[in-house]
GULUMMI-268315 format. One line per 5 residues: number of its first residue (from 1); their letters; for each residue y, z, x of N, C-alpha, C, O. Coordinates in steps of 0.02 Angstrom, whole numbers, plus 50000, padded with zeros to 5 digits. Layout:
<recs>
NUM) a) Y,Z,X,Y,Z,X,Y,Z,X,Y,Z,X; ...
</recs>
This chain:
<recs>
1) xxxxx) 49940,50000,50042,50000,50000,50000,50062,50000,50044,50061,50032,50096; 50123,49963,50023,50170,49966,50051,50215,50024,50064,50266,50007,50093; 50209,50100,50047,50244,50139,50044,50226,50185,50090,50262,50233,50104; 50138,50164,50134,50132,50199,50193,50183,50172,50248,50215,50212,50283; 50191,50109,50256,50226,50102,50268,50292,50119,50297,50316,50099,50350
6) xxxxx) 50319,50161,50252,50383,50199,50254,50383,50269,50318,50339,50311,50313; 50430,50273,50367,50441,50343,50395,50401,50380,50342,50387,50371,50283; 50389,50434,50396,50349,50524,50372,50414,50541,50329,50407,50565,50272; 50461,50532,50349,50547,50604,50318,50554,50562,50264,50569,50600,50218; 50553,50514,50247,50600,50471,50195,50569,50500,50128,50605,50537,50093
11) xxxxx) 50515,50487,50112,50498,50524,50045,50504,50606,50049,50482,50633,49997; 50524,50644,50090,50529,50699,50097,50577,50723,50106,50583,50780,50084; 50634,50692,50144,50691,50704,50141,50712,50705,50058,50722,50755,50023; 50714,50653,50045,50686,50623,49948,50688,50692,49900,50724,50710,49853; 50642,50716,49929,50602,50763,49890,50661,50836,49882,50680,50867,49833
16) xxxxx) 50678,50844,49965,50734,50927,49976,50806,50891,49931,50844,50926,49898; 50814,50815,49939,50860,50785,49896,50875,50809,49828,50928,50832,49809; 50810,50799,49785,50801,50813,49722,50823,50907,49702,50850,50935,49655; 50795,50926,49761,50773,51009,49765,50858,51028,49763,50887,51059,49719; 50884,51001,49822,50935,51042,49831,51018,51008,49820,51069,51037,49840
21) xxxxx) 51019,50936,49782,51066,50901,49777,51111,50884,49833,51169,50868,49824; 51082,50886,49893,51100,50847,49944,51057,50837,49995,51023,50886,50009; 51040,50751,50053,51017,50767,50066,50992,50807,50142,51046,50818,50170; 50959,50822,50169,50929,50876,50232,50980,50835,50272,51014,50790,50247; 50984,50857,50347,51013,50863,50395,50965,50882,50449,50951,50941,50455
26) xxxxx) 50927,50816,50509,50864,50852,50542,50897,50822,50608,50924,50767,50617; 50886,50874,50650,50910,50861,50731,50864,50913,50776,50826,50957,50757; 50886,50886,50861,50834,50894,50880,50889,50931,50945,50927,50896,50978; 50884,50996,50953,50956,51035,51004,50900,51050,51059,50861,51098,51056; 50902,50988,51127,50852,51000,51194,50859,51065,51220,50820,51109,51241
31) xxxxx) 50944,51055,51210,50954,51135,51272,50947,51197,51246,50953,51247,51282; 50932,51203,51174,50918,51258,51139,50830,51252,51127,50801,51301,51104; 50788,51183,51144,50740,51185,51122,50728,51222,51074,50701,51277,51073; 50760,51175,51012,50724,51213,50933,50740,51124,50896,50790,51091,50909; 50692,51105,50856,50705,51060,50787,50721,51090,50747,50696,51145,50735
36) xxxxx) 50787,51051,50702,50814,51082,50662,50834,51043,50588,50860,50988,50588; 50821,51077,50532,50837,51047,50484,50899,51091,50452,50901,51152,50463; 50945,51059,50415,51004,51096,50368,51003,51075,50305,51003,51015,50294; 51002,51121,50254,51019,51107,50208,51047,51153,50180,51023,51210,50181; 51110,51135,50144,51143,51188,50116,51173,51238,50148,51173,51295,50127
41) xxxxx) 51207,51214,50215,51230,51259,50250,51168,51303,50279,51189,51359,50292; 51124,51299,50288,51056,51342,50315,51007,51306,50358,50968,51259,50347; 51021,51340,50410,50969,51291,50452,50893,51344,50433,50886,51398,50403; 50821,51268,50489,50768,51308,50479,50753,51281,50515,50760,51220,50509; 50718,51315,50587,50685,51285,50647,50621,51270,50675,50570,51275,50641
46) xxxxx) 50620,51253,50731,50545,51263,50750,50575,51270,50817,50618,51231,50838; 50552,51321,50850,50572,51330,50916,50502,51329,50967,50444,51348,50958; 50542,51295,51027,50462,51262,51070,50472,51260,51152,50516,51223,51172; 50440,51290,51192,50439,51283,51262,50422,51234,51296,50406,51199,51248; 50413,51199,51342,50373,51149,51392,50313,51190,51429,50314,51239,51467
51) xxxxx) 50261,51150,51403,50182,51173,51431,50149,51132,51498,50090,51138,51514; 50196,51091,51532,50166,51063,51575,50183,50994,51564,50206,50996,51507; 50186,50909,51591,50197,50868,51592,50158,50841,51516,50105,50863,51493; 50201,50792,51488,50206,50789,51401,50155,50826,51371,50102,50801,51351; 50169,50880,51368,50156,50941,51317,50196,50995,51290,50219,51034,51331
56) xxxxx) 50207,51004,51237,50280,51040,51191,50231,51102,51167,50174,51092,51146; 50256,51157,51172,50213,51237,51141,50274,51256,51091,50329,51283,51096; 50224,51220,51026,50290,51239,50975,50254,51313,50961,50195,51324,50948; 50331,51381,50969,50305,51438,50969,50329,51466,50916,50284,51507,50903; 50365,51471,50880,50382,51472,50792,50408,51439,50757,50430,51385,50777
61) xxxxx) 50414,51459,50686,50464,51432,50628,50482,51483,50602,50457,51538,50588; 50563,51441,50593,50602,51501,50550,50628,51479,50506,50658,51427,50518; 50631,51498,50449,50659,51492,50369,50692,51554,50343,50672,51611,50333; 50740,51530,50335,50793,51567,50298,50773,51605,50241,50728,51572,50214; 50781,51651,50213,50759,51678,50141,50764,51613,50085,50719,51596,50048
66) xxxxx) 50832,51584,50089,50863,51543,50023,50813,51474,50044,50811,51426,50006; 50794,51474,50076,50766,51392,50098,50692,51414,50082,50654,51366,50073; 50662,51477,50076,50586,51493,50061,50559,51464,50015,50596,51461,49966; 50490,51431,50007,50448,51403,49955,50492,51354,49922,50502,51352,49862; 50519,51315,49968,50553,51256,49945,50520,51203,49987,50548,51148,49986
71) xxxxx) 50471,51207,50021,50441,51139,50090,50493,51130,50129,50502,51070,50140; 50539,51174,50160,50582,51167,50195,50552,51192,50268,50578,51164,50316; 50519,51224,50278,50447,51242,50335,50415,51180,50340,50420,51144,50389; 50385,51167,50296,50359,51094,50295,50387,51027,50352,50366,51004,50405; 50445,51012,50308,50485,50977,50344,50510,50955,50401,50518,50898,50423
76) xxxxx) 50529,51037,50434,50550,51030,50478,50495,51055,50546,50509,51054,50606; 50452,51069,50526,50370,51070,50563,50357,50978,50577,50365,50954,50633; 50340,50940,50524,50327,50856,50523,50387,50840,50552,50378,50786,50580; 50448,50860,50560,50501,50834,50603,50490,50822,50666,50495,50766,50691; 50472,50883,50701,50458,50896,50757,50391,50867,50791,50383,50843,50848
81) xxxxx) 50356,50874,50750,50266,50836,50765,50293,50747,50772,50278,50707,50816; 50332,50738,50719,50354,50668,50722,50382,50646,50782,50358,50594,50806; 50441,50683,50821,50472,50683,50879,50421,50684,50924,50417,50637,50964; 50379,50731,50924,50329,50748,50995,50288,50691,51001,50275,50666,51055; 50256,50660,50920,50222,50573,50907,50261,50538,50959,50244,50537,51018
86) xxxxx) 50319,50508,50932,50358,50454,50954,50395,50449,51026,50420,50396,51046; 50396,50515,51066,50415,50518,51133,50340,50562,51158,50344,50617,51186; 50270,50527,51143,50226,50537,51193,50185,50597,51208,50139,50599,51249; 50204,50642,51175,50214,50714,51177,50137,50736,51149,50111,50710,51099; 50100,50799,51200,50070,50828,51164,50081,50881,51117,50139,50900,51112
91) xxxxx) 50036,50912,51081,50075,50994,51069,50013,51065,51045,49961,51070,51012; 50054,51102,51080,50013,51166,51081,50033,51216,51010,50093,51232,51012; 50000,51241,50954,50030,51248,50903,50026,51339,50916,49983,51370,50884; 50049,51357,50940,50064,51443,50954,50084,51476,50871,50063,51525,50841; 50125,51433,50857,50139,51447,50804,50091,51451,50742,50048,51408,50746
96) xxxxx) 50084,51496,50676,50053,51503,50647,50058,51443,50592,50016,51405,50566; 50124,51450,50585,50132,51389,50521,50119,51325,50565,50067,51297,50548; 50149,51297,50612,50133,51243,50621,50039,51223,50635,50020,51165,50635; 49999,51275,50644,49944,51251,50644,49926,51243,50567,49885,51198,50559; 49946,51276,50505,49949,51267,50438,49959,51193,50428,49919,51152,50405
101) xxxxx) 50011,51185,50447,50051,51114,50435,49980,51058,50478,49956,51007,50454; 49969,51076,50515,49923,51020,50547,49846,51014,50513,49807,50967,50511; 49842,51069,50494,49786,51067,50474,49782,51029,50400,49743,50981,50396; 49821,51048,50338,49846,51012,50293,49857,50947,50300,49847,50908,50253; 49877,50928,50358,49907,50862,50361,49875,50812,50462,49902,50802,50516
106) xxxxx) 49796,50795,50425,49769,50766,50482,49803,50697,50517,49782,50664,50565; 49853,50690,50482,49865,50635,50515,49891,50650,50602,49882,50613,50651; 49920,50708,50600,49954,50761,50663,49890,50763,50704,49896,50740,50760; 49825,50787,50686,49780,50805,50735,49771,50778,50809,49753,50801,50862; 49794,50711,50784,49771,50688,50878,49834,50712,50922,49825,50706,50983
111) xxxxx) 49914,50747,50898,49947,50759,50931,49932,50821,50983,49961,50832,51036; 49875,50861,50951,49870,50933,50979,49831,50921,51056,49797,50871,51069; 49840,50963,51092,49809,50954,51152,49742,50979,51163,49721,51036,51152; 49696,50905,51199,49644,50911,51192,49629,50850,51144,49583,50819,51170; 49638,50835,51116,49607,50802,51062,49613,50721,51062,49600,50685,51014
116) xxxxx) 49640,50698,51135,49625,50634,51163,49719,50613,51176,49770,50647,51170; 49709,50562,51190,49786,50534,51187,49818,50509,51148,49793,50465,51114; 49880,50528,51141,49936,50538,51087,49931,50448,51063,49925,50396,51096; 49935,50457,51016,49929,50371,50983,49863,50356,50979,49867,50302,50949; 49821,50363,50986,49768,50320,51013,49710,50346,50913,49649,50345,50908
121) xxx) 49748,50362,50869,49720,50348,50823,49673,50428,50776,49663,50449,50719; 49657,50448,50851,49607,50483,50840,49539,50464,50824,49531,50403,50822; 49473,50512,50806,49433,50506,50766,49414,50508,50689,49356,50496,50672
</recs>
């Protein structure tokens, strides 16, 4: 179908659109190492160390009270997995939610380390 097609964020951005009448705000602050989404004046992060040559140790997420049980964790977890995809990146999921998020969502699996090289499809 043509709608796989489409970026991971676009129907999801879509979605915090509908939720919150405007839409997200997702960036990526190196020297603070954290991904970041805004909405509504509220950011929500994922903050992540360097594990060794392309490998990222995403080591939490943080969500705001007002941004809770809205997929705003969600989001900005697939933000970051998306980034670590597209610049090569492995990743170490320290974090509790982001191993949630991966596990839910196999398309991520071959990003984790160990589990072969980044792109290559997986099993």
């Amino acid at each position: 179908s043509q709608a796989s097609n489409f970026p991971a964020l676009q129907p999801s951005a879509f979605s915090l659109q509908l939720c919150f009448g405007v839409p997200p705000t997702f960036s990526h602050d190196e020297s603070l190492r954290l991904f970041i989404i805004e909405v509504d004046g509220h950011q929500a992060t994922v903050a992540y160390q360097p594990a060794g040559a392309g490998v990222l140790d995403f080591q939490s997420t943080y969500v705001p009270h007002v941004l809770r049980n809205r997929l705003v964790g969600t989001q900005v977890v697939r933000y970051a997995l998306d980034w670590a995809r597209e610049n090569g990146q492995q990743v170490i999921p320290s974090c509790w939610f982001v191993k949630v998020v991966v596990e839910r969502m196999p398309e991520y699996r071959p990003l984790l380390l160990g589990a072969g090289s980044v792109g290559d499809g997986g099993v």
